[in-house]
mmCIF file of the N, C-alpha and C atoms, coordinates in Angstrom:
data_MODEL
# 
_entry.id   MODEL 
# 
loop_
_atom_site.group_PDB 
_atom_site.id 
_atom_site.type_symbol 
_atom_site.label_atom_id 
_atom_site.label_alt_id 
_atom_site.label_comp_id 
_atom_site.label_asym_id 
_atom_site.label_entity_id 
_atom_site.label_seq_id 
_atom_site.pdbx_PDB_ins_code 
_atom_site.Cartn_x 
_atom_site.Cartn_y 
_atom_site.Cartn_z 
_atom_site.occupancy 
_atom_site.B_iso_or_equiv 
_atom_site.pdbx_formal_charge 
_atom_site.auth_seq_id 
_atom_site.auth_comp_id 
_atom_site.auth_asym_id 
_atom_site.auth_atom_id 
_atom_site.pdbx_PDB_model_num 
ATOM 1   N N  . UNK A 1 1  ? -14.075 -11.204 4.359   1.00 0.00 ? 1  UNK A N  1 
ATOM 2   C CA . UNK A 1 1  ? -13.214 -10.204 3.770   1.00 0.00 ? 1  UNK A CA 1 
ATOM 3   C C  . UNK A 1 1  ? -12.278 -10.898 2.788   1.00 0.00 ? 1  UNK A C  1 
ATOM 4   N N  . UNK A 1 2  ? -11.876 -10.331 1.762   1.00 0.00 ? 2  UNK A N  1 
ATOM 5   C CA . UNK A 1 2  ? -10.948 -10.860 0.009   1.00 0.00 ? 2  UNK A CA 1 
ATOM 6   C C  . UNK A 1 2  ? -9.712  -11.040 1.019   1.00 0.00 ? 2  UNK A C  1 
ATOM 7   N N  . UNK A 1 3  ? -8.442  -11.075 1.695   1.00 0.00 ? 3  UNK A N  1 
ATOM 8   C CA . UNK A 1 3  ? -7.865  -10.483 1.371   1.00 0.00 ? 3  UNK A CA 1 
ATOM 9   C C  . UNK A 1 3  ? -6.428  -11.066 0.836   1.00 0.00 ? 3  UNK A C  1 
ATOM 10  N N  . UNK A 1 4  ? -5.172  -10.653 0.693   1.00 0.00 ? 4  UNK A N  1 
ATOM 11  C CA . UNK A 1 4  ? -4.460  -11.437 -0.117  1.00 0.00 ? 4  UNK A CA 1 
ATOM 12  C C  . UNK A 1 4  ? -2.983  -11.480 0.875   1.00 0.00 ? 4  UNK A C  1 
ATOM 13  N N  . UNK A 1 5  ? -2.897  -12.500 1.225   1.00 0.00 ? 5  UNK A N  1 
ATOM 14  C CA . UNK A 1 5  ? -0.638  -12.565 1.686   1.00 0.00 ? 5  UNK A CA 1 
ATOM 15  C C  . UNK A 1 5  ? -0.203  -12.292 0.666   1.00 0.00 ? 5  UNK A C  1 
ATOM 16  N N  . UNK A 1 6  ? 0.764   -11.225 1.375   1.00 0.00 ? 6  UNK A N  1 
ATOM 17  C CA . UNK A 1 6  ? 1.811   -10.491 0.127   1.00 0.00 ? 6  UNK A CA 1 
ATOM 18  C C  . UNK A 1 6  ? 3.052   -10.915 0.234   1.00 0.00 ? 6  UNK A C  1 
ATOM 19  N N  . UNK A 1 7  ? 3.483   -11.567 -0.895  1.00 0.00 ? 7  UNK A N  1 
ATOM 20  C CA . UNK A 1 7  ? 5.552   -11.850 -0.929  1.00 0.00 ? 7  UNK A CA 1 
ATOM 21  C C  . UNK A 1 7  ? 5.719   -10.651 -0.312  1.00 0.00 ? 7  UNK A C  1 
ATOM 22  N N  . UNK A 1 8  ? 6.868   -11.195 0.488   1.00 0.00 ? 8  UNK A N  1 
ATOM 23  C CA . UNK A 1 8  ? 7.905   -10.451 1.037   1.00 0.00 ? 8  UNK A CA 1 
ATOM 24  C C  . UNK A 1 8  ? 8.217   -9.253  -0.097  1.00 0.00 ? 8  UNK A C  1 
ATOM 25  N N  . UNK A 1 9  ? 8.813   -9.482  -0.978  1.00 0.00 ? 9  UNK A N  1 
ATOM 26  C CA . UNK A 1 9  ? 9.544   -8.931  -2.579  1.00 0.00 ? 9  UNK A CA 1 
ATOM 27  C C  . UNK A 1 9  ? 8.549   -7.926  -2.870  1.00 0.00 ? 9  UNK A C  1 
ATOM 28  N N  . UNK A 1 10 ? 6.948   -8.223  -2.667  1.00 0.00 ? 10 UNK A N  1 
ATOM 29  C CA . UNK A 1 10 ? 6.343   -6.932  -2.712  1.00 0.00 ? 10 UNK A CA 1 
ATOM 30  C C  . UNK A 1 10 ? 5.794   -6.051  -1.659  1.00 0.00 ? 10 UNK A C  1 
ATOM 31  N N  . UNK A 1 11 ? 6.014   -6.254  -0.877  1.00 0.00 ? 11 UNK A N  1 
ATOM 32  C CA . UNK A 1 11 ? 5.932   -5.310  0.052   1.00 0.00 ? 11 UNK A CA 1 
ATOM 33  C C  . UNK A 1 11 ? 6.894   -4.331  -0.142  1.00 0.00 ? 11 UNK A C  1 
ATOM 34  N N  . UNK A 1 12 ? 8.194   -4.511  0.000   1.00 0.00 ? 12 UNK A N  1 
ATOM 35  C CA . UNK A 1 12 ? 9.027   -4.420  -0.064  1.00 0.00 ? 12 UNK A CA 1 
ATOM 36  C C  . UNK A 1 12 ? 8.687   -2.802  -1.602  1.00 0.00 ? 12 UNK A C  1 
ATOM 37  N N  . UNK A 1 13 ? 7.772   -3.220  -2.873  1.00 0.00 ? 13 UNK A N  1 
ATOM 38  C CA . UNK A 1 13 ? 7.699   -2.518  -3.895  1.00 0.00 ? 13 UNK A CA 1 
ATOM 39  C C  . UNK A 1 13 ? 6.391   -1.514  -3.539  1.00 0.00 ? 13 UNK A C  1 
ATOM 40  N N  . UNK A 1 14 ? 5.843   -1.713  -2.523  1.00 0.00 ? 14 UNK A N  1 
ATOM 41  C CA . UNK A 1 14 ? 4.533   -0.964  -2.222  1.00 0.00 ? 14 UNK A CA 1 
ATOM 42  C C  . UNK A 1 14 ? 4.902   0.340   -1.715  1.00 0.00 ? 14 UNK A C  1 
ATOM 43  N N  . UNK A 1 15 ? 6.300   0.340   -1.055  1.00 0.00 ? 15 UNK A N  1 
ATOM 44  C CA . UNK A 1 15 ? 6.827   1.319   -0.256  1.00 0.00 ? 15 UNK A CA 1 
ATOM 45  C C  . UNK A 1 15 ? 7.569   2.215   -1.455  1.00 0.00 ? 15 UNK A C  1 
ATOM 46  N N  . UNK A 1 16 ? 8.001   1.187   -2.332  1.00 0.00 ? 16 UNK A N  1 
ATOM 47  C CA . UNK A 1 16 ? 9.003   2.309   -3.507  1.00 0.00 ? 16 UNK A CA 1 
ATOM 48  C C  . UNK A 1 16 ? 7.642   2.530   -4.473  1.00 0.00 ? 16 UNK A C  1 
ATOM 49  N N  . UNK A 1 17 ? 6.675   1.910   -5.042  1.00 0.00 ? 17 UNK A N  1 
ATOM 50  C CA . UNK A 1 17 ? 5.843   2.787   -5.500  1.00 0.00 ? 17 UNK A CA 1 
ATOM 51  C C  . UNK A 1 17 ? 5.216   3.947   -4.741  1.00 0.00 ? 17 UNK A C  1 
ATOM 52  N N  . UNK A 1 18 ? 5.207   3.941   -3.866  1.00 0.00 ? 18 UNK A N  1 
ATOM 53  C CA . UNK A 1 18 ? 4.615   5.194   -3.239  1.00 0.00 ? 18 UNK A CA 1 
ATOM 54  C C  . UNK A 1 18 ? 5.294   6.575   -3.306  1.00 0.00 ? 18 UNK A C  1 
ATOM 55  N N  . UNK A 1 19 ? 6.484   5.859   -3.044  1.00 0.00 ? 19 UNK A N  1 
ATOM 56  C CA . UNK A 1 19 ? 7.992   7.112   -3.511  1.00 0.00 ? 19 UNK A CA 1 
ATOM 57  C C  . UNK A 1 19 ? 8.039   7.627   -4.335  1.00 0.00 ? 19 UNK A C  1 
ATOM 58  N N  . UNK A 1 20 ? 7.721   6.396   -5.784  1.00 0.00 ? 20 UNK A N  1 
ATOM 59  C CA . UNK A 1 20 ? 7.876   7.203   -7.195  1.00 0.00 ? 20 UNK A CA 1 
ATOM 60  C C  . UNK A 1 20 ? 6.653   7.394   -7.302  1.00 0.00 ? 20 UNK A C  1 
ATOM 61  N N  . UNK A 1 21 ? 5.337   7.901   -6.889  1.00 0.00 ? 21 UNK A N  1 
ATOM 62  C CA . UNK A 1 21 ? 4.611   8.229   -7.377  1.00 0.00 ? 21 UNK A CA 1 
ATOM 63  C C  . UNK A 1 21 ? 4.248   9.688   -6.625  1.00 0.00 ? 21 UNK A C  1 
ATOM 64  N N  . UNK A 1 22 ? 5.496   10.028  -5.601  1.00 0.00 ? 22 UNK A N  1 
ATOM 65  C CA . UNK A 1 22 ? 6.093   11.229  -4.830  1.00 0.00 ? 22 UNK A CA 1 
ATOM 66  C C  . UNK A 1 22 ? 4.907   11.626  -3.966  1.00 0.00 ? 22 UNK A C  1 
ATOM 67  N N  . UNK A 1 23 ? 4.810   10.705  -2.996  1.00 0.00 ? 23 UNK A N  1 
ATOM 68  C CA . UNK A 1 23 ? 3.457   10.822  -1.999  1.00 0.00 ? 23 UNK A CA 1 
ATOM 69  C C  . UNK A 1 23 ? 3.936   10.378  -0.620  1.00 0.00 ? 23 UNK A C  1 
ATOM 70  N N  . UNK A 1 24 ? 4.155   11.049  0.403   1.00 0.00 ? 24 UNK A N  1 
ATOM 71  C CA . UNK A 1 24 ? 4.372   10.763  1.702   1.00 0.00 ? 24 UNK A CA 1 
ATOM 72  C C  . UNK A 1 24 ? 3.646   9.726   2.314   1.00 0.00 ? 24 UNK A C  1 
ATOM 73  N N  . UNK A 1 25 ? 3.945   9.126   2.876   1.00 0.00 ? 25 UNK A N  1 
ATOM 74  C CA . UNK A 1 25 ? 3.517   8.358   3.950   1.00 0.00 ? 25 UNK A CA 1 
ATOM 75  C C  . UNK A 1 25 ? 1.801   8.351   4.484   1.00 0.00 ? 25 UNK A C  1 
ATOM 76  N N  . UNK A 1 26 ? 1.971   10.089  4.954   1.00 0.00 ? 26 UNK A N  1 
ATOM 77  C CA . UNK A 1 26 ? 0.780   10.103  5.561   1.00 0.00 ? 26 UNK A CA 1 
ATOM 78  C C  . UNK A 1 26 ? -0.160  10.635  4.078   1.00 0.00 ? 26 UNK A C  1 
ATOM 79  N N  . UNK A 1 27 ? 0.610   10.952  3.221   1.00 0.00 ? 27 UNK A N  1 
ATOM 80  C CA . UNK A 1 27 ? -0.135  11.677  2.052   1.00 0.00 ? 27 UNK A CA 1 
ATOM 81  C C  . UNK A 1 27 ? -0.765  10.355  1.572   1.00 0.00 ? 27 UNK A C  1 
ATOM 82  N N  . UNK A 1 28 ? -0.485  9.620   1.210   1.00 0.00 ? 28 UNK A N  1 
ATOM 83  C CA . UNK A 1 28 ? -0.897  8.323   0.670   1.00 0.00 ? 28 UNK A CA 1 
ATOM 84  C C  . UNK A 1 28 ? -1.964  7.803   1.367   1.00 0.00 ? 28 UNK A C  1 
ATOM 85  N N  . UNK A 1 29 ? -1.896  7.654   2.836   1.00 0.00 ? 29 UNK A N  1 
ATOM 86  C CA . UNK A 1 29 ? -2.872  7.008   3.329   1.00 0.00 ? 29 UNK A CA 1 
ATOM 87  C C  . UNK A 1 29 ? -4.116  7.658   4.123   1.00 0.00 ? 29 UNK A C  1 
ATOM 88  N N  . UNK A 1 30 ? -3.900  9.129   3.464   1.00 0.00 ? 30 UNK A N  1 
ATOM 89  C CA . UNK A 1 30 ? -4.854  10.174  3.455   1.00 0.00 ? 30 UNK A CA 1 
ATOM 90  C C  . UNK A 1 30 ? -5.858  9.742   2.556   1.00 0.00 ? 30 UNK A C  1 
ATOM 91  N N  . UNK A 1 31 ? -5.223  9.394   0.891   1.00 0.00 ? 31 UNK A N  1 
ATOM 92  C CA . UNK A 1 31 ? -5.650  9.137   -0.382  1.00 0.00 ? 31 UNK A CA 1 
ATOM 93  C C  . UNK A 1 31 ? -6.653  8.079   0.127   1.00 0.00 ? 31 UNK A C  1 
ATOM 94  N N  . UNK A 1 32 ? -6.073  6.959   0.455   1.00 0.00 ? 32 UNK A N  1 
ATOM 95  C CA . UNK A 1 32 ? -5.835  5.744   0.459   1.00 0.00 ? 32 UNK A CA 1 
ATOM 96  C C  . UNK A 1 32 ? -7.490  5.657   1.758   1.00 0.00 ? 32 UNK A C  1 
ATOM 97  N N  . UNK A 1 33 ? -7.628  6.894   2.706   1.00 0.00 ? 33 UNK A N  1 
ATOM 98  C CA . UNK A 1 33 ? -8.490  6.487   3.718   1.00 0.00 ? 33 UNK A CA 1 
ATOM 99  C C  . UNK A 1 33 ? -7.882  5.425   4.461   1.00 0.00 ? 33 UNK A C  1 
ATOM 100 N N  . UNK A 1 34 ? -6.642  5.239   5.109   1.00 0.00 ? 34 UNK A N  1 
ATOM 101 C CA . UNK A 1 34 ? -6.237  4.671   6.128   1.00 0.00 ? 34 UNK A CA 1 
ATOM 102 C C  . UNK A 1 34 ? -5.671  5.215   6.552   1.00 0.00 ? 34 UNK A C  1 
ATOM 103 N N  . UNK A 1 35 ? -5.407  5.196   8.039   1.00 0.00 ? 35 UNK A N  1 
ATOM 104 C CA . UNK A 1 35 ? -4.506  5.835   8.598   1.00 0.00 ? 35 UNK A CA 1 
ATOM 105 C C  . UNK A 1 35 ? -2.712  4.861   8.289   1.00 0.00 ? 35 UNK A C  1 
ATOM 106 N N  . UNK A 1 36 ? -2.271  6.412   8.792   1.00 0.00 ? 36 UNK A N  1 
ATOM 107 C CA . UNK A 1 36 ? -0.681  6.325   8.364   1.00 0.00 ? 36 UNK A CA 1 
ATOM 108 C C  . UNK A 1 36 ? -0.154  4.993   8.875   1.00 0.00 ? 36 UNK A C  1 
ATOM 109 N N  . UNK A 1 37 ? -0.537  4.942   10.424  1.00 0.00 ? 37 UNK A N  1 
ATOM 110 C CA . UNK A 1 37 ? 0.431   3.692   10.666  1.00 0.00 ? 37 UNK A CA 1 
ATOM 111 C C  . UNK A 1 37 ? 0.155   2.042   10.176  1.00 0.00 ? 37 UNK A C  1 
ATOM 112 N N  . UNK A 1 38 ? -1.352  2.216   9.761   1.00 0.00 ? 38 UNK A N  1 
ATOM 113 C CA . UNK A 1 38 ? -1.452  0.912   9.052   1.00 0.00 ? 38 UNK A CA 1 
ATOM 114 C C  . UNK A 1 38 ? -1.127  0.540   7.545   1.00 0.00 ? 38 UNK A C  1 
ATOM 115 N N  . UNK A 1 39 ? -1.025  1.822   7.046   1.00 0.00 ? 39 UNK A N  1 
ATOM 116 C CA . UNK A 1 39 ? -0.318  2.125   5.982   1.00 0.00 ? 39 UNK A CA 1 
ATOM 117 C C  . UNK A 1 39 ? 1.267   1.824   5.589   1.00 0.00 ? 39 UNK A C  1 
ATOM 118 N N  . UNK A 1 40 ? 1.825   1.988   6.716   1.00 0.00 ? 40 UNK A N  1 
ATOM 119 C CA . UNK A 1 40 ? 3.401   1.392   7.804   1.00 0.00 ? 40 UNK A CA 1 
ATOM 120 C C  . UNK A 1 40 ? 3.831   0.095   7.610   1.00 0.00 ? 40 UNK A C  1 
ATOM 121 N N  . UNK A 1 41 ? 2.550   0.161   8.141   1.00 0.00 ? 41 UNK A N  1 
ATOM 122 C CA . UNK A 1 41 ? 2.206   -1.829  8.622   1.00 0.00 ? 41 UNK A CA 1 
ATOM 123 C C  . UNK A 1 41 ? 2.152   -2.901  6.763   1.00 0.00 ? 41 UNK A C  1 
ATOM 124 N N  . UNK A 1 42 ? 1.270   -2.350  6.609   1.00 0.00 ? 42 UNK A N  1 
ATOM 125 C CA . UNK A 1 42 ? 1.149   -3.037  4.538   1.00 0.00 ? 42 UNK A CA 1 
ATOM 126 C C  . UNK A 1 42 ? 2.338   -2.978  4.339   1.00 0.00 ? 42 UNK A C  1 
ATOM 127 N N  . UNK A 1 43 ? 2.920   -1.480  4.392   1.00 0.00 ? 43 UNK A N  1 
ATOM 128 C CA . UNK A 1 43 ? 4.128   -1.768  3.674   1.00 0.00 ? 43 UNK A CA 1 
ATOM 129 C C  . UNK A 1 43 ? 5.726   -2.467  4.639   1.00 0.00 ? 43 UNK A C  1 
ATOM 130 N N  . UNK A 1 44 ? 5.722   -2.963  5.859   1.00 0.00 ? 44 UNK A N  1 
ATOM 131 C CA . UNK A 1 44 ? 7.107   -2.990  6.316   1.00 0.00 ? 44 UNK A CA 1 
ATOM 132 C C  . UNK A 1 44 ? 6.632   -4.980  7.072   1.00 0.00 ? 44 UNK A C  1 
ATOM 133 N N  . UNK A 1 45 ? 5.486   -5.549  6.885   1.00 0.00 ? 45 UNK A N  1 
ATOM 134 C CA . UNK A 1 45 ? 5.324   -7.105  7.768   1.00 0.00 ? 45 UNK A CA 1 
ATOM 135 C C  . UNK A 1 45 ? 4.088   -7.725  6.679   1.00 0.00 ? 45 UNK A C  1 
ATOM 136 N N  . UNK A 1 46 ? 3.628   -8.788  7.555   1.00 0.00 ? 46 UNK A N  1 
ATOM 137 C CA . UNK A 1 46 ? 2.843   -9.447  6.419   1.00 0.00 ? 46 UNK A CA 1 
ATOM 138 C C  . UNK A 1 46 ? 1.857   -9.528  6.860   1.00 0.00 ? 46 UNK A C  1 
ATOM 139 N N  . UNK A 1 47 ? 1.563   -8.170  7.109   1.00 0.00 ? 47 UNK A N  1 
ATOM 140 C CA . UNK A 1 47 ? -0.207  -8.275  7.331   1.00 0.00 ? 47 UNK A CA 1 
ATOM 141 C C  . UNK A 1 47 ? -1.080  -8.542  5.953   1.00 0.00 ? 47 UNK A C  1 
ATOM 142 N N  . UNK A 1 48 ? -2.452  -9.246  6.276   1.00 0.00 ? 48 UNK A N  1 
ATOM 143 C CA . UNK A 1 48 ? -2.937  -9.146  4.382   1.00 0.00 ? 48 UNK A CA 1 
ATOM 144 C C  . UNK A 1 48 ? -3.995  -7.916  4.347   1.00 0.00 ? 48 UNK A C  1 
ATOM 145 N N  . UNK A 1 49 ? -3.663  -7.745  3.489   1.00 0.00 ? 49 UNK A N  1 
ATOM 146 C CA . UNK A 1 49 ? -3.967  -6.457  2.466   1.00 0.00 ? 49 UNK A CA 1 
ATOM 147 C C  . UNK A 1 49 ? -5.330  -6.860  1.920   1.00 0.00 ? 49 UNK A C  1 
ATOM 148 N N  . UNK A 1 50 ? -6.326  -6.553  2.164   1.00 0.00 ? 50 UNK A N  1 
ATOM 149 C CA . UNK A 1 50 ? -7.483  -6.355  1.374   1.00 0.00 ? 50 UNK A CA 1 
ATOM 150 C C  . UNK A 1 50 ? -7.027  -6.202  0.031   1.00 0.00 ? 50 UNK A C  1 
ATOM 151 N N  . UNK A 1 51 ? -7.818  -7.135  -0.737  1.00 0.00 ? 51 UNK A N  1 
ATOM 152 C CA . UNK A 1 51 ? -7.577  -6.824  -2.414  1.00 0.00 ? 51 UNK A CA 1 
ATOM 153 C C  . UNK A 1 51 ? -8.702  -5.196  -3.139  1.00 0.00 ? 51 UNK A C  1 
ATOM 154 N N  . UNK A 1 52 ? -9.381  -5.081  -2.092  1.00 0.00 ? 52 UNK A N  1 
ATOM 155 C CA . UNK A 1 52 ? -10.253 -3.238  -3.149  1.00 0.00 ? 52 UNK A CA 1 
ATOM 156 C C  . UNK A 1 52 ? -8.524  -2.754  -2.246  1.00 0.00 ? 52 UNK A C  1 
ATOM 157 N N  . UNK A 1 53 ? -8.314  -2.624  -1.662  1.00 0.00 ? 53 UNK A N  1 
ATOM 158 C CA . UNK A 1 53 ? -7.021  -1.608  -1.074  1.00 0.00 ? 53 UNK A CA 1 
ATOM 159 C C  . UNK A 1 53 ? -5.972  -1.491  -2.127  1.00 0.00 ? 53 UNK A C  1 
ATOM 160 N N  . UNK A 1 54 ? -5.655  -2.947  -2.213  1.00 0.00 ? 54 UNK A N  1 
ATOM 161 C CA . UNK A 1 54 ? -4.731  -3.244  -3.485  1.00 0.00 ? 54 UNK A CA 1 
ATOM 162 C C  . UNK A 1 54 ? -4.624  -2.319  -4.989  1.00 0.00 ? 54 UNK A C  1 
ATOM 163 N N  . UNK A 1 55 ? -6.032  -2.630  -4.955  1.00 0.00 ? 55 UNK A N  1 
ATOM 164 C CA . UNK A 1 55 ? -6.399  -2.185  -6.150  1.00 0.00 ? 55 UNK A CA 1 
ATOM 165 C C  . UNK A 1 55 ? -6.614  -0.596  -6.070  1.00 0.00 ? 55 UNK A C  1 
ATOM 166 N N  . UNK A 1 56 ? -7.000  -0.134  -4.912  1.00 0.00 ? 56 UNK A N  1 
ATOM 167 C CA . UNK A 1 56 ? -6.822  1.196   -4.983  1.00 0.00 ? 56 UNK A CA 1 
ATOM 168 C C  . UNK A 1 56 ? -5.348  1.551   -4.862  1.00 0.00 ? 56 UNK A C  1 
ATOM 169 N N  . UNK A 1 57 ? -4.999  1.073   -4.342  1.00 0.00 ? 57 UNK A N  1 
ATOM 170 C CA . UNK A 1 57 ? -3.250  1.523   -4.557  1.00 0.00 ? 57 UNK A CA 1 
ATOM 171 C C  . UNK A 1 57 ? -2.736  1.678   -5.294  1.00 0.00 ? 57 UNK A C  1 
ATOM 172 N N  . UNK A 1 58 ? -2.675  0.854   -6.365  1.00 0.00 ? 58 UNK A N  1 
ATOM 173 C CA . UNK A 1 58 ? -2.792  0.753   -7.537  1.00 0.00 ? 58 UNK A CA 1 
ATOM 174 C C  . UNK A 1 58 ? -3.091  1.523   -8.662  1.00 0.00 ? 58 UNK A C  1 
ATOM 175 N N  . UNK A 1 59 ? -4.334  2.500   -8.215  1.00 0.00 ? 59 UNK A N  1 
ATOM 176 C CA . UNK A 1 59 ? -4.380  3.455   -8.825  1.00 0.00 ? 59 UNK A CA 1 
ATOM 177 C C  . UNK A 1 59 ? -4.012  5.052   -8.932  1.00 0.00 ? 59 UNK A C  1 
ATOM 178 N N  . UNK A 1 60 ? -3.624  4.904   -7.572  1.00 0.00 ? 60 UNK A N  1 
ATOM 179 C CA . UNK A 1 60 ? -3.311  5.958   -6.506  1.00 0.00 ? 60 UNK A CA 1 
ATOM 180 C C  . UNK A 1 60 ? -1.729  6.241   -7.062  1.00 0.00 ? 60 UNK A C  1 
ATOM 181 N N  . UNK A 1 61 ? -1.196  4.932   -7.265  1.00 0.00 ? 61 UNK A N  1 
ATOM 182 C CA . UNK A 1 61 ? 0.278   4.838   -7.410  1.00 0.00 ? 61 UNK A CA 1 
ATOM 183 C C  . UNK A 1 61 ? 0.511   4.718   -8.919  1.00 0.00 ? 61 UNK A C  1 
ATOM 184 N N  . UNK A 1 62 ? -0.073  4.856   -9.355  1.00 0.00 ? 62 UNK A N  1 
ATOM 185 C CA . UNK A 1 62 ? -0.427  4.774   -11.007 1.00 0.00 ? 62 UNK A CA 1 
ATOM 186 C C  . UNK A 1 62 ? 0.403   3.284   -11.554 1.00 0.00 ? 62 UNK A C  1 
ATOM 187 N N  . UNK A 1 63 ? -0.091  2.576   -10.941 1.00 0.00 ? 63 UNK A N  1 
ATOM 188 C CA . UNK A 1 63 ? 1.014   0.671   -11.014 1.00 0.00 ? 63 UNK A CA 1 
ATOM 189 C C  . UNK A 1 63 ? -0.014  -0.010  -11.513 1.00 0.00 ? 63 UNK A C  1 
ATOM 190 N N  . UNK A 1 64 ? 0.021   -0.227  -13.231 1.00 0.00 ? 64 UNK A N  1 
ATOM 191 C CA . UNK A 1 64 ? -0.608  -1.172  -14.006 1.00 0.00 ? 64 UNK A CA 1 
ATOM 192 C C  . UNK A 1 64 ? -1.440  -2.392  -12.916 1.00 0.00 ? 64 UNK A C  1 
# 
């Protein structure tokens, strides 16, 4: 599996892009095909993040 350790500093931005891209929690990781609480998890410790996740987030969250 790809996957990538995330700075602290962005995790931290995974949670406010989701905000400004005005998508709940569970709405996001509806999108996203994960469930909510691992969705939780990406965004609040340092679990690693699959990089296709990333990248779907990414698009989901409309973040260059």
């Amino acid at each position: 599996m790809n996957n990538v350790q995330v700075p602290d500093s962005l995790k931290f931005s995974l949670e406010a892009c989701r905000k400004n891209a005005g998508l709940t929690l569970r709405e996001a990781a509806e999108i996203l095909g994960i469930g909510y609480q691992r969705l939780s998890k990406y965004e609040n410790d340092s679990s690693d993040i699959p990089m296709s996740l990333l990248s779907k987030m990414s698009f989901v969250y409309q973040v260059p």
